[in-house]
C-alpha distance (Angstrom), angle and dihedral (degrees) to the residues before:
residue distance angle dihedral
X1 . . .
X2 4.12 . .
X3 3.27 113.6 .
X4 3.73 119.9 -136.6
X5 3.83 118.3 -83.4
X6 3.92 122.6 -118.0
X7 3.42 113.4 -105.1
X8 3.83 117.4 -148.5
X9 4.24 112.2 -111.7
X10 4.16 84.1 17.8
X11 4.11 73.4 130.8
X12 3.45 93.9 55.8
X13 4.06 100.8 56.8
X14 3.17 121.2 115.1
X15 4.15 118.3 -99.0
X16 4.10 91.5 -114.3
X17 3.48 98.3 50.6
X18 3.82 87.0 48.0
X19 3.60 93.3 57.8
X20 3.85 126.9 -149.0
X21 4.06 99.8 -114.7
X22 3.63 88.6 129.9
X23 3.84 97.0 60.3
X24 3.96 87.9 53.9
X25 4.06 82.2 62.0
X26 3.62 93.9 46.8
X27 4.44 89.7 45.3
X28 4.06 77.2 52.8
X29 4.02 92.7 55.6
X30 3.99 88.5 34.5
X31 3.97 85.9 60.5
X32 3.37 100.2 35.1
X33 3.74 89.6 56.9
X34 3.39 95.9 51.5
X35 3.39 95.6 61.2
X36 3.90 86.6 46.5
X37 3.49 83.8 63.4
X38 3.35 107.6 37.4
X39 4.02 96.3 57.7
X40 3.99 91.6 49.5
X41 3.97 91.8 51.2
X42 4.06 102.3 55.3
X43 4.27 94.2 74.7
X44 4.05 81.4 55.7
X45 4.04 89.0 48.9
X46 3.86 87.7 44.1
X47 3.65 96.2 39.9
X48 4.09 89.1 102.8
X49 3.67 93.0 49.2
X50 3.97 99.0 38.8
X51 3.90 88.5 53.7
X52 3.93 88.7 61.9
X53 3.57 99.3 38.5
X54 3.74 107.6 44.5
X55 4.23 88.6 13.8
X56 3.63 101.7 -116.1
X57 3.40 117.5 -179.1
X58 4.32 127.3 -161.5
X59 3.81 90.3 -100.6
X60 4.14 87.0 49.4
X61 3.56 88.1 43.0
X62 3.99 101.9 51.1
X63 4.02 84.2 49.4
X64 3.80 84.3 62.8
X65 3.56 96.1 54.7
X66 3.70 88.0 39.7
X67 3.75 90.6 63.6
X68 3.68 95.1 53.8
X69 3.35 90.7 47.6
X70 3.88 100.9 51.5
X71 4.31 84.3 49.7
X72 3.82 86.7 40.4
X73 3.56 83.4 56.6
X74 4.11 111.0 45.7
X75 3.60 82.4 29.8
X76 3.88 101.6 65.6
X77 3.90 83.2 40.9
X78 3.57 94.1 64.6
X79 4.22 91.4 30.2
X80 3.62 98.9 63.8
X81 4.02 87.7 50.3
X82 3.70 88.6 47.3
X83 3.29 98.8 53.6
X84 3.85 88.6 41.9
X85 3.26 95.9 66.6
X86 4.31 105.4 30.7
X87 3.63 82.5 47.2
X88 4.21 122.5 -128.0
X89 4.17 107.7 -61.7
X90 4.10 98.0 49.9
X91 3.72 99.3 36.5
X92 3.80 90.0 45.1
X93 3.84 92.4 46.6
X94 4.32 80.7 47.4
X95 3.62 103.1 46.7
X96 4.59 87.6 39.4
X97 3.78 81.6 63.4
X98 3.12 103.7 49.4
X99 3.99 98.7 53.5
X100 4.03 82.8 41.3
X101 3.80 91.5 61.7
X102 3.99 94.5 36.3
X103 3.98 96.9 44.2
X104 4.16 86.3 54.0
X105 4.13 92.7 48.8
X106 3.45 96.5 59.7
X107 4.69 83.9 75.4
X108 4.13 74.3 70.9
X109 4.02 96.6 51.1
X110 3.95 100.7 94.0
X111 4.00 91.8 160.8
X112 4.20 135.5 61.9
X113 4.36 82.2 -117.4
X114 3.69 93.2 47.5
X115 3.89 94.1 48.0
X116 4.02 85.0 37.8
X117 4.15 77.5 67.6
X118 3.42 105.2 36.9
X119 3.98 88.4 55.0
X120 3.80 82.2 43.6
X121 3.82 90.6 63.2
X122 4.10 101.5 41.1
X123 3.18 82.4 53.4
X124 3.56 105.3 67.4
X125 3.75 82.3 35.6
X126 3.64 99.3 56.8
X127 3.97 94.1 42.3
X128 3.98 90.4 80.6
X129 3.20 95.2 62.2
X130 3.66 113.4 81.8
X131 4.15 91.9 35.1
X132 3.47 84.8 60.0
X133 3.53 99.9 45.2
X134 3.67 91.3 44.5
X135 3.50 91.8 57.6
X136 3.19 94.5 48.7
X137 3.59 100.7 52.4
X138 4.03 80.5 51.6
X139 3.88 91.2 58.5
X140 3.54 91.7 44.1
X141 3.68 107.1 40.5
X142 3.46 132.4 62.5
X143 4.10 112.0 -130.0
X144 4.01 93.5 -101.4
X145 4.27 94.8 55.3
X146 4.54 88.7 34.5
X147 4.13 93.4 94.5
X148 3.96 93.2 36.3
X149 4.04 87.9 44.2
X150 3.73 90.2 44.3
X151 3.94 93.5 46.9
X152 3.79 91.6 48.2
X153 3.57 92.6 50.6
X154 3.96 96.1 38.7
X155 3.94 84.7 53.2
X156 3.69 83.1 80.4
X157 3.26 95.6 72.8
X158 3.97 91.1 68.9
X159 3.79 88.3 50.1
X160 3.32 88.9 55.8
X161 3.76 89.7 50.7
X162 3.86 93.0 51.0
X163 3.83 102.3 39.2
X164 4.17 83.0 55.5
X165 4.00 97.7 59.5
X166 3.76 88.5 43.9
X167 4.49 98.2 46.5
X168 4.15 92.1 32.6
X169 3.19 99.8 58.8
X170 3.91 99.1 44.3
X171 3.16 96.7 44.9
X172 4.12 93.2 43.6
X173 3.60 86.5 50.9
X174 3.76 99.3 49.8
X175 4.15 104.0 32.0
X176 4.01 105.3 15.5
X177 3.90 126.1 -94.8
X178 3.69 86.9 -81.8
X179 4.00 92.6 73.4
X180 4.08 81.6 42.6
X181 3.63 91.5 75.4
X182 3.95 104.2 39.4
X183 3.93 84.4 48.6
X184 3.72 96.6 61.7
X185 3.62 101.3 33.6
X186 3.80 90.1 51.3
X187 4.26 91.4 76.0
X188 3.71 91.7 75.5
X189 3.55 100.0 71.9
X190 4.39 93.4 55.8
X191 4.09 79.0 53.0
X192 3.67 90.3 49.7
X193 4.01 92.7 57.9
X194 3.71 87.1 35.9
X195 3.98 96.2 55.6
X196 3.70 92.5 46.6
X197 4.02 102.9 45.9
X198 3.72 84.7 50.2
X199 3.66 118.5 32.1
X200 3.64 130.0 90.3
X201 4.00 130.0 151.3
X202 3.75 102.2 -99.4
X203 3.71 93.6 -98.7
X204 3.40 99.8 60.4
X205 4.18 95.8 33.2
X206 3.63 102.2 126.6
X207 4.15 99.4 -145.9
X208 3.92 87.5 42.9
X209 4.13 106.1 129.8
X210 3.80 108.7 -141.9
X211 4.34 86.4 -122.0
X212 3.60 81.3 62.6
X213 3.59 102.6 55.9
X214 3.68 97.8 44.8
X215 3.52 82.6 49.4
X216 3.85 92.7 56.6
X217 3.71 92.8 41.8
X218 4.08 95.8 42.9
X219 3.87 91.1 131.0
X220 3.42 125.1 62.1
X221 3.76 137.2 -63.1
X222 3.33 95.4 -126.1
X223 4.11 87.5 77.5
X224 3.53 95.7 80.6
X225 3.62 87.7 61.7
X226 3.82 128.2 168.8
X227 3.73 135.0 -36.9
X228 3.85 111.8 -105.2
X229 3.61 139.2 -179.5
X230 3.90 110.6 -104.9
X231 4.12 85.9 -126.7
X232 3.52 84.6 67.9
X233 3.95 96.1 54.0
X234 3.47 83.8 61.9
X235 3.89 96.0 72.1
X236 3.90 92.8 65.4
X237 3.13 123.1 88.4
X238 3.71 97.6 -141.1
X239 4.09 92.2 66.6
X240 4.00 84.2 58.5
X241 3.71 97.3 49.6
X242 4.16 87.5 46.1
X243 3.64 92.6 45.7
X244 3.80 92.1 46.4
X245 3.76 92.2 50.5
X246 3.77 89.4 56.4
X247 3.62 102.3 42.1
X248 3.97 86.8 56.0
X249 3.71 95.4 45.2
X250 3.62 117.6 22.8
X251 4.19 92.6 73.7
X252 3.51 88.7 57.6
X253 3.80 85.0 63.3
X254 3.81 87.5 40.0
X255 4.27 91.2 53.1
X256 3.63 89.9 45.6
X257 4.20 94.8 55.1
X258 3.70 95.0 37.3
X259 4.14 102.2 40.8
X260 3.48 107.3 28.7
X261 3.76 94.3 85.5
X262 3.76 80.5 52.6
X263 3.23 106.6 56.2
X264 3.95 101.8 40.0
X265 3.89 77.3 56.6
X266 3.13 93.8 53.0
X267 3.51 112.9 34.2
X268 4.39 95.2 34.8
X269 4.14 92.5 31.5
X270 3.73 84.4 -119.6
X271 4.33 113.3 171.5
X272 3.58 130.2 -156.4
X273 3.99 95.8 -79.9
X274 4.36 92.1 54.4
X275 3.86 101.3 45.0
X276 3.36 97.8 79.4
X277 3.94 97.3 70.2
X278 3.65 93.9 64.1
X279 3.46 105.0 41.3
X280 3.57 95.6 39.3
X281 4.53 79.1 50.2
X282 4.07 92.0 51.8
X283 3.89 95.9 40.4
X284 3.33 91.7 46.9
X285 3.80 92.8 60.4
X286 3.70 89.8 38.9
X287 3.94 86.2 70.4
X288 3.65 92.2 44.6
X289 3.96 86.8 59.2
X290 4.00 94.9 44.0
X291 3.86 90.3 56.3
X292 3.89 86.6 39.6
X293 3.98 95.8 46.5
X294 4.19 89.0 49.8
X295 3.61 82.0 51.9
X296 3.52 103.4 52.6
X297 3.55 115.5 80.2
X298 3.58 76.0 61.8
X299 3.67 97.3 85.4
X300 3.88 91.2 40.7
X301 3.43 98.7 61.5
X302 3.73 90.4 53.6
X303 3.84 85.1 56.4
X304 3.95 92.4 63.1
X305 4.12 95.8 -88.7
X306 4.06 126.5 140.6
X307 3.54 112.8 -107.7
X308 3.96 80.0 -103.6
X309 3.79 100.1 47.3
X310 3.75 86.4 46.9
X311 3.99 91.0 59.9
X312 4.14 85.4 47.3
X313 3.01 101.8 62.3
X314 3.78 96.7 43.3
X315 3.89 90.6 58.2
X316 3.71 84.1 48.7
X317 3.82 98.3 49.7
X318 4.46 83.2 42.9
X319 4.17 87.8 51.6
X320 4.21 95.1 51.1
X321 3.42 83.1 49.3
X322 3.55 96.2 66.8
X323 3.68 88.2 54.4
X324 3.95 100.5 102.3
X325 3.65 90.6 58.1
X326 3.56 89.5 91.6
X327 3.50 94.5 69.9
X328 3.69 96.6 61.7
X329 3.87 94.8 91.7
X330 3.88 85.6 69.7
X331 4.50 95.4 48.5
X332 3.22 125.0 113.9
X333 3.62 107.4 166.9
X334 3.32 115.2 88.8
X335 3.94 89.3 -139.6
X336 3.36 95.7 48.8
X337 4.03 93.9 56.5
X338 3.91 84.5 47.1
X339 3.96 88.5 54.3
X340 4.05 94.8 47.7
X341 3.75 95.0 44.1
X342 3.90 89.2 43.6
X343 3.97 89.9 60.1
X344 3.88 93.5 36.8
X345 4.04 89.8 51.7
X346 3.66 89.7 44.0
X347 3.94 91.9 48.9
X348 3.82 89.3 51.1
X349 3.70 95.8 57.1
X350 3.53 96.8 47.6
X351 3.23 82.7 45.0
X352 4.07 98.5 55.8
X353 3.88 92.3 36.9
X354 3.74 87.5 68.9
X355 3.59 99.8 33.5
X356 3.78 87.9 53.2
X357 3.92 88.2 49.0
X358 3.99 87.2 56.0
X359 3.57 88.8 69.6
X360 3.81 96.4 67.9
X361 3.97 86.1 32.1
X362 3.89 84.0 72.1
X363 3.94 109.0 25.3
X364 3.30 139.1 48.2
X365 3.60 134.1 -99.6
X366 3.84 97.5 -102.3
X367 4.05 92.5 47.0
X368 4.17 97.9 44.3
X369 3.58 92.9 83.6
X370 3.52 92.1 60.1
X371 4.26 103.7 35.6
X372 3.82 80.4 60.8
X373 3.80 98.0 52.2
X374 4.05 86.8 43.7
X375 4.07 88.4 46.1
X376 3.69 90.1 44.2
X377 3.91 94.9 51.6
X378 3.37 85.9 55.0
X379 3.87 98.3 51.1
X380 3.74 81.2 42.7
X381 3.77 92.6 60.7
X382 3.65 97.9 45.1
X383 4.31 86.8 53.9
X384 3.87 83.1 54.9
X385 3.20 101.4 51.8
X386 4.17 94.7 40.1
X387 3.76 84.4 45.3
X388 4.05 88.5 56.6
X389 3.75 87.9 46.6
X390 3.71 101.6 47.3
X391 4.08 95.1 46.2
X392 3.86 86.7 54.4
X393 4.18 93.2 42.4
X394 4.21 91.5 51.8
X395 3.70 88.7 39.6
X396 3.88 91.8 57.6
X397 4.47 97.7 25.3
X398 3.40 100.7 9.8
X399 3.94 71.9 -148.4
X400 3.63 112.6 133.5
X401 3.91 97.4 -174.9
X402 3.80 90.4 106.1
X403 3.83 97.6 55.5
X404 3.75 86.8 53.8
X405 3.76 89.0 59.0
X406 3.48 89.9 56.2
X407 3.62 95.9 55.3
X408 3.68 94.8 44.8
X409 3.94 89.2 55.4
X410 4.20 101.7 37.1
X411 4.16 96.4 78.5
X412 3.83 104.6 52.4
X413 4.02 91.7 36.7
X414 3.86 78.3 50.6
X415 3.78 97.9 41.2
X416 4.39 84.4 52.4
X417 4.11 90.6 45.0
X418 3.86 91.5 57.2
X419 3.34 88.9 41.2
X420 3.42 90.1 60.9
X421 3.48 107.8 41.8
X422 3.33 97.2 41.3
X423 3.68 111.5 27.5
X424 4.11 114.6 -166.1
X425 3.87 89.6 -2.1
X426 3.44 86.9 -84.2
X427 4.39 104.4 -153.6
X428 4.15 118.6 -122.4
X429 3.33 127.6 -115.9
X430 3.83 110.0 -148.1
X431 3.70 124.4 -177.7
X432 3.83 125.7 -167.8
């Protein structure tokens, strides 16, 4: 399909005329993230409770995560294919229902095996989402508004995080940890009807102003570019230094949603009834610095930067942020840890905006979809594999001074591995 010409002073119209049809989409992807988000955090919530009513233990516990992980992992594989080819409003609709159904059958899991497979399935479910909403954020957004789009609708994911502490432990509290789960995962189906009555792909969106559309597809056609296996990503060196990036950083992310009820348990004696302040404290700056991170390169570019040196050195600015996380094995005030983790959490989703953006920095329209399922396998993989490593580490310590090391270190050493596969962001050139 022909994509709409550029029309000379399209730059110049005024903001009302324009119209704002695209930031519906992204409040769409906002939402639909955090539910995403929501649904994976209420085991970490319930973790306390779960180990003295089923007798879970860290090991048990790590395995869980470790089987969401492994489906997160050949599930965003196949997603970002999937929604490749079906294109963004059925596969979304598809892969929505399946976390819907999969978040609300973990209320039947009474066992460490049967919530081993309950995580198994959300996780497959729950890998779609961010391929899809990547691409469409790269369907919808020209290149300039991608990272802010992407941070806006990434900041979802911290919603997610806080509306969990504050509806698990209510409802836990007042109808059993059973109702917990069939509470949460019940949002997706409103989305469901929502997405459909209301999405199109911006050529066939019905209230779409002309100004709009040129405005969305300001650079050239040639960006959609050709349909290629995902094998064939494989051979650039770009996918590796985006994959790379994601399998160091991404299970820091992962550690901090599914152990940082945990450990304020643990390390403050905090129950069910006191977790909430925290979490709801750290996620709540977390959003602050996806919003932030999208709007970084901002700033950089009025400093004399490419639009790709710009997004640089924001991911470098988010990754020495993360530095004072190492000194959380040595805090004992509960506010303090609250502070560090607040910056760190912040860091990382300023961080992720960005690196997210990178992805349709480099490819093509027609290939982002799938870079960010193969990047997000990999991130996917690393979480498994620190997930396996911290359930064994608290099981023997119950010290969790060396996992804070890790996620001091993971940003920079990712910042220089990106770097070095894919020096200046350099785009692809894919031919059918």
């Amino acid at each position: 399909m022909a994509l709409a010409p550029r029309v000379q002073g399209d730059e110049e119209q005024p903001l009302a005329r324009m119209g704002r049809v695209r930031w519906t989409i992204c409040a769409m992807l906002f939402a639909a993230t955090s539910i995403n988000y929501m649904d994976r955090q209420v085991i970490s919530i319930l973790k306390p409770t779960l180990e003295h009513s089923i007798g879970m233990t860290e090991i048990d516990y790590g395995y869980i995560v470790d089987a969401f992980q492994v489906a997160y992992a050949v599930g965003l594989l196949a997603a970002g294919r999937f929604v490749d080819k079906v294109g963004t409003r059925i596969g979304y609709m598809a892969i929505m229902a399946v976390w819907s159904l999969s978040a609300m059958g973990h209320a039947l899991a009474n066992t460490v095996i049967e919530f081993a497979v309950a995580r198994f399935s959300l996780g497959l479910g729950e890998s779609g989402n961010f391929p899809a909403a990547i691409k469409t954020i790269a369907e919808w957004f020209p290149q300039s508004e991608r990272s802010l789009a992407t941070g806006l609708f990434n900041s979802g994911a911290n919603l997610g995080a806080i509306l969990a502490p504050v509806i698990v432990p209510w409802v836990t509290l007042r109808y059993g940890w059973h109702a917990a789960f069939l509470v949460t995962g019940g949002f997706s189906a409103l989305w469901i009807v929502w997405w459909w009555r209301n999405y199109r792909k911006p050529t066939d969106h019905p209230t779409l102003t002309g100004i709009e559309l040129r405005h969305i597809y300001r650079e050239a056609a040639t960006q959609m570019g050709p349909s290629v296996p995902w094998v064939r990503l494989l051979g650039h060196r770009q996918t590796w230094g985006y994959s790379f990036a994601k399998f160091l950083t991404d299970p820091i992310w992962w550690f901090y949603l599914f152990w940082l009820p945990s450990y304020f348990s643990a390390r403050f004696h905090l129950d069910l009834s006191h977790l909430g302040l925290p979490l709801i404290l750290v996620y709540n700056a977390s959003a602050v610095g996806s919003i932030g991170g999208g709007w970084l390169p901002a700033p950089f570019r009025r400093l004399g930067l490419s639009q790709v040196h710009a997004r640089l050195a924001a991911m470098l600015l988010c990754a020495c942020a993360v530095l004072p996380i190492f000194a959380m094995g040595s805090v004992t005030s509960e506010w303090m840890a609250i502070m560090l983790l607040s910056v760190a959490a912040a860091a990382h989703q300023g961080w992720s905006a960005n690196l997210y953006t990178t992805a349709s920095d480099m490819f093509p329209r027609s290939a982002v979809g799938s870079v960010t399922g193969i990047g997000g396998m990999a991130g996917a993989v690393g979480g498994a594999m620190l997930a396996y490593y911290a359930g064994h580490i608290l099981q023997l310590t119950h010290s969790y001074t060396s996992l804070f090391a890790i996620a001091g270190g993971a940003y920079l050493t990712a910042w220089v591995v990106l770097q070095l596969f894919a020096p200046g962001l350099k785009e692809v050139e894919l031919t059918a």
